[in-house]
C-alpha positions as CSV (number, residue, x, y, z in Angstrom):
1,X,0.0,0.0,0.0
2,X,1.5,3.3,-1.1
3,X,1.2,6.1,1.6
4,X,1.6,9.9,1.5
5,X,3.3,11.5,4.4
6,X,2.9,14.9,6.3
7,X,4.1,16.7,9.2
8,X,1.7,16.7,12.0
9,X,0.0,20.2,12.3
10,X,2.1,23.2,13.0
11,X,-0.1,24.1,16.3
12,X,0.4,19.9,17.4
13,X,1.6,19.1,20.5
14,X,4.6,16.9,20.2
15,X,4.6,15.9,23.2
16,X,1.1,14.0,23.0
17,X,0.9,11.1,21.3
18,X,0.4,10.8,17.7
19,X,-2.9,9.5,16.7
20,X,-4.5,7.0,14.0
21,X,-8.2,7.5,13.6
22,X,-10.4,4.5,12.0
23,X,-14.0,5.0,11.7
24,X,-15.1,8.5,9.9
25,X,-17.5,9.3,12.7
26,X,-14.6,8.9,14.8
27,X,-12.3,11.3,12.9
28,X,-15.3,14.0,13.3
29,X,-15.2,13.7,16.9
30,X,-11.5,14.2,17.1
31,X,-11.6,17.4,15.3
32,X,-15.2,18.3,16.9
33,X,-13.0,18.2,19.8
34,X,-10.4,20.3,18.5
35,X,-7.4,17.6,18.2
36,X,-7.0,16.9,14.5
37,X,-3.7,18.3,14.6
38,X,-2.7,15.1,16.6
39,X,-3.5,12.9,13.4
40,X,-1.3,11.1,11.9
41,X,-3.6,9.5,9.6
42,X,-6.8,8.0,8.8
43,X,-8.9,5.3,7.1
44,X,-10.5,5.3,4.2
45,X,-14.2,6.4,6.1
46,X,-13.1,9.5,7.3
47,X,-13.9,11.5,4.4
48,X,-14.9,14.8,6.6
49,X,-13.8,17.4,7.7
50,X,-12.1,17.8,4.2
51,X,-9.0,18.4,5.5
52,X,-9.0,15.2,7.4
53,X,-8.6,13.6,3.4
54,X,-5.3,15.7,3.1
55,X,-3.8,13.0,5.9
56,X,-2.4,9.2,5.2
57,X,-4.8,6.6,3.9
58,X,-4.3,3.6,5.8
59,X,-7.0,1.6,3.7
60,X,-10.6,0.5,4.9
61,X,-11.1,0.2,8.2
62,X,-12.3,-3.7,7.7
63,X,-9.7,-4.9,5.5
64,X,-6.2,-3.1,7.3
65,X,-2.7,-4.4,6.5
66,X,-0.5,-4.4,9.7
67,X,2.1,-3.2,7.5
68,X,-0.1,0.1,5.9
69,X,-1.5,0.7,9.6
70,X,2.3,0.3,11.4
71,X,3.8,2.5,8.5
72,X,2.6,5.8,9.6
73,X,4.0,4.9,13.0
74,X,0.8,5.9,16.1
75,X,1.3,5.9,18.8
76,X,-2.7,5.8,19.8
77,X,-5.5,4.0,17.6
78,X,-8.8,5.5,18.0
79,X,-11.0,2.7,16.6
80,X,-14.8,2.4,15.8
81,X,-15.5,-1.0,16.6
82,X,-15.8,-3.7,13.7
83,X,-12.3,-2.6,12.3
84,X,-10.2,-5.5,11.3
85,X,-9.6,-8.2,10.1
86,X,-9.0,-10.0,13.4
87,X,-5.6,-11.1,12.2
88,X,-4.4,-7.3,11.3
89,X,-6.3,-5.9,15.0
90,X,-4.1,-9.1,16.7
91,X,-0.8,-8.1,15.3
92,X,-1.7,-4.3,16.1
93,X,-2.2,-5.2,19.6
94,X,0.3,-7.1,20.0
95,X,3.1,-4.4,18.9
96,X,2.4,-2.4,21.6
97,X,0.4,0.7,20.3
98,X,-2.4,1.7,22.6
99,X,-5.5,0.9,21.1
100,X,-9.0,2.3,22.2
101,X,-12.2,0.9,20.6
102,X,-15.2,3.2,20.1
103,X,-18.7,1.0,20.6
104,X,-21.0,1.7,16.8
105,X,-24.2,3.5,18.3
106,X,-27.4,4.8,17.5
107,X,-28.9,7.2,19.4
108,X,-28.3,10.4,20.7
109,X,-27.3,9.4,24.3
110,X,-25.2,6.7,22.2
111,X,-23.4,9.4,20.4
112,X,-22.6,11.6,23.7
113,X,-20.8,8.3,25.2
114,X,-19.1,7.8,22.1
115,X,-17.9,11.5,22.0
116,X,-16.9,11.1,25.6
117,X,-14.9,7.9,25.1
118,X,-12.9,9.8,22.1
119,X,-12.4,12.7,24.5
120,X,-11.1,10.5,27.6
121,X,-8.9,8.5,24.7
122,X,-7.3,12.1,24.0
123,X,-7.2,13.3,27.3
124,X,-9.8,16.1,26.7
125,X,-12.5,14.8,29.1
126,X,-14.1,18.1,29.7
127,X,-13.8,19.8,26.5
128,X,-15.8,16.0,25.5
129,X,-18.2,16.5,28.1
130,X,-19.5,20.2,26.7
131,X,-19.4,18.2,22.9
132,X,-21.7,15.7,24.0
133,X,-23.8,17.5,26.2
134,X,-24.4,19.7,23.0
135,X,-25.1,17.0,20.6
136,X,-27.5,15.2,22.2
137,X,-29.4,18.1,22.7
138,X,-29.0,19.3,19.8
139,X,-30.7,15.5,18.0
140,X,-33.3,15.9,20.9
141,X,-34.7,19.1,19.7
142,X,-34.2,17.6,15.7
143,X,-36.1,14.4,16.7
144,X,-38.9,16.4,18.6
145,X,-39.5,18.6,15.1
146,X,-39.4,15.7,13.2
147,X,-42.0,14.0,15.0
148,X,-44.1,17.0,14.8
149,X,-43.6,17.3,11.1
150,X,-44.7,13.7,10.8
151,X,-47.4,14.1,12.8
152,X,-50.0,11.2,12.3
153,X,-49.1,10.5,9.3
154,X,-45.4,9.5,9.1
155,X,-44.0,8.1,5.7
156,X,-42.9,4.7,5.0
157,X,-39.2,4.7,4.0
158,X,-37.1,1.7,2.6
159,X,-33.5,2.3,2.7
160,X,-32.0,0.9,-0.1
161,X,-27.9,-0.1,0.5
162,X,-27.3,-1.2,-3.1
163,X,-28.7,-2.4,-6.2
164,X,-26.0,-5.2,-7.0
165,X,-27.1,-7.4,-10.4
166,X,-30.7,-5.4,-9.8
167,X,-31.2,-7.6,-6.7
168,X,-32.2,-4.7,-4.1
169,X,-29.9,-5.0,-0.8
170,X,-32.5,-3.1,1.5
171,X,-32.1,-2.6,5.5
172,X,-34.2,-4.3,8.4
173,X,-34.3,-3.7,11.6
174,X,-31.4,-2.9,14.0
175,X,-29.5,-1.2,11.6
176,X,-28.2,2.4,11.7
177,X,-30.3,3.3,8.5
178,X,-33.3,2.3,10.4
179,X,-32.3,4.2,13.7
180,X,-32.0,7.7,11.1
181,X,-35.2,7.0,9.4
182,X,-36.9,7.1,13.2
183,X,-35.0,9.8,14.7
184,X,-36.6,11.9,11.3
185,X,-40.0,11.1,12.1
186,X,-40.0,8.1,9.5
187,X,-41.0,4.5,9.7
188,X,-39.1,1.6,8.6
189,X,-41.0,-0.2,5.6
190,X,-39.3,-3.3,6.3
191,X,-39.4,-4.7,10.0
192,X,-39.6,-8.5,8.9
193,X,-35.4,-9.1,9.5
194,X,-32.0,-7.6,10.8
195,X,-29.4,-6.0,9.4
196,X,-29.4,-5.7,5.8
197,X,-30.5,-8.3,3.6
198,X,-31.6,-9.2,-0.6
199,X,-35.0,-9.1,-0.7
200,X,-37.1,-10.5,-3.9
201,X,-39.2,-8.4,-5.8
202,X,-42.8,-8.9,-3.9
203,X,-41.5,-8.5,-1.0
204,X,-40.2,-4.7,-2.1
205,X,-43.7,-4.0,-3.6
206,X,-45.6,-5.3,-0.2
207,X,-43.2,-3.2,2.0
208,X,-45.2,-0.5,-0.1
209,X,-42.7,2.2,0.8
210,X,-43.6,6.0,0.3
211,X,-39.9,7.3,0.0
212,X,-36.7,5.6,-1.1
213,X,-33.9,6.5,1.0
214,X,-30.3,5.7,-0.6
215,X,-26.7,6.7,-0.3
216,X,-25.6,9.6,-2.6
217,X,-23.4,7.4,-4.7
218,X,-21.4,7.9,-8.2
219,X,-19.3,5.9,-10.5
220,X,-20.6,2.6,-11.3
221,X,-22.4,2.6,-7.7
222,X,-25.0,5.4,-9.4
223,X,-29.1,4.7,-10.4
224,X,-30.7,6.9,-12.1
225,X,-34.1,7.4,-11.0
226,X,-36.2,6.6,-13.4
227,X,-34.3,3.7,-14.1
228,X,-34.5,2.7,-10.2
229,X,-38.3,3.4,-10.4
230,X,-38.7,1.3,-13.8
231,X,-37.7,-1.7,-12.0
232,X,-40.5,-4.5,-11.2
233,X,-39.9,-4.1,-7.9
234,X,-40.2,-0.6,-7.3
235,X,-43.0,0.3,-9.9
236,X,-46.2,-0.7,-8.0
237,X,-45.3,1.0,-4.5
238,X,-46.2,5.0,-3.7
239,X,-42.7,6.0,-3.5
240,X,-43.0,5.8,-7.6
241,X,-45.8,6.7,-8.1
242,X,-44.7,10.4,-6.5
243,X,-41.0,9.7,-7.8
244,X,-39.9,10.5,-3.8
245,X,-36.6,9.4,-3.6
246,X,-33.9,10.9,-1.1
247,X,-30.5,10.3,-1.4
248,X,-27.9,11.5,1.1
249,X,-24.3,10.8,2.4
250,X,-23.3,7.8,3.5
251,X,-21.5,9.0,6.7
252,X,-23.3,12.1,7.3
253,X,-26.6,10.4,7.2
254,X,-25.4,6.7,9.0
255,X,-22.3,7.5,10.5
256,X,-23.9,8.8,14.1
257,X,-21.2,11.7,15.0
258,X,-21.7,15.4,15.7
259,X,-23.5,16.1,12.6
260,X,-26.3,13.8,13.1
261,X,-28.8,16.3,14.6
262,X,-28.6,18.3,11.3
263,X,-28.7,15.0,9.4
264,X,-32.0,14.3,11.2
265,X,-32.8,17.8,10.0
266,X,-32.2,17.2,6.7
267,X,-33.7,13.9,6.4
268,X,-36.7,15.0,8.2
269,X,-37.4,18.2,5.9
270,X,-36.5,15.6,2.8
271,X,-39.6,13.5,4.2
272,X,-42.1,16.3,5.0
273,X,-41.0,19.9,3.9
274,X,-41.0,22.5,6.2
């Protein structure tokens, strides 16, 4: 794996240790908290803040190298949980670099304790404290105007995670998607499984959802529209009928960090106006 290098930020403090962040909603809360100059580099998730891309790509957080990760030399790991493989995370540990594991979350409270594990990690526990305090306020009040936009009335939503060989990959329960559509006053269409799974044709059209939700993809990921909405499985249900589709990104809208109140906002006003 070819890296880029870079000094550490001008305003870093040398004497703290140098930090590798894997998890994008982990990078947020490291510069939310004011510590990006303590990066040394990042995965291939943490996409924002835009500077955070200028720093060293170790690869995707679930398929590291030892090699790429040990390259760029930390002297902390700030993980989101589910980085690996095992056999990378076992080599990592065993060389000796502190390693602190974030829990995936969401919910609001979820988010604060995440924030405040990142900020105990980087010895900033108070300036983490005032963060997360702020955040999940700020996703109550976004969650409370949802609900009221929604009022009696809230819209079915099917989340839609990819459209490999036409064959729509679409999320269940328990799944961050499905913890986003509820905080913005939405309603899962599909509640019959977990996590995110195929599902046939008929089963799309009796989920009878009112708005597709999808990640705002390009390249060969990208569906058009009307070509989504042409397909047998998504031509008898109300979301085409109205063409209401809402596409967003990936780790603003799922990622659960210190933008998620105004993702809730957007998502909410995508769903009902206002």
């Amino acid at each position: 794996m070819a890296l880029t290098t870079q000094a550490r930020g001008s305003g870093s403090d040398s004497s703290k240790p140098g930090v590798l962040s894997i998890g994008g909603s982990v990078t947020e809360i490291v510069y939310a908290l004011g510590q990006g100059d303590r990066l040394v580099a990042r995965d291939t998730t943490s996409t924002y803040p835009p500077e955070a891309e200028d720093l060293p790509d170790v690869g995707y957080m679930r398929a590291l190298s030892p090699e790429g990760v040990l390259s760029v030399s930390p002297e902390l790991i700030l993980s989101e949980d589910g980085a690996g493989p095992p056999e990378t995370m076992a080599v990592l540990t065993s060389s000796g670099v502190d390693i602190v594991t974030i829990p995936n979350v969401e919910s609001g409270p979820g988010i604060a304790e995440k924030i405040k594990r990142v900020g105990d990690a980087l010895g900033v526990s108070k300036e983490a404290e005032a963060l997360a305090a702020n955040v999940e306020a700020e996703i109550a009040t976004a969650k409370a105007r949802a609900d009221r936009l929604a009022g009696d009335s809230p819209k079915r939503v099917l989340f839609v995670l990819s459209m490999q060989g036409g064959r729509v990959m679409a999320s269940g329960t328990g799944t961050a998607a499905s913890a986003i559509i509820e905080l913005a006053g939405g309603v899962n269409a599909v509640t019959e499984f977990e996590g995110y799974k195929p599902m046939t044709d008929e089963a799309v059209s009796v989920a009878a959802p009112d708005v597709i939700l999808m990640m705002d993809r390009g390249g060969d990921h990208a569906i058009a529209n009307e070509v989504l909405f042409g397909m047998p499985a998504f031509q008898p249900t109300p979301a085409a009928e109205t063409g209401a589709i809402v596409r967003m990104d990936g780790l603003y809208l799922l990622g659960f960090g210190p933008r998620t109140a105004k993702a809730v906002s957007d998502l909410s006003h995508h769903l009902y106006g206002g």
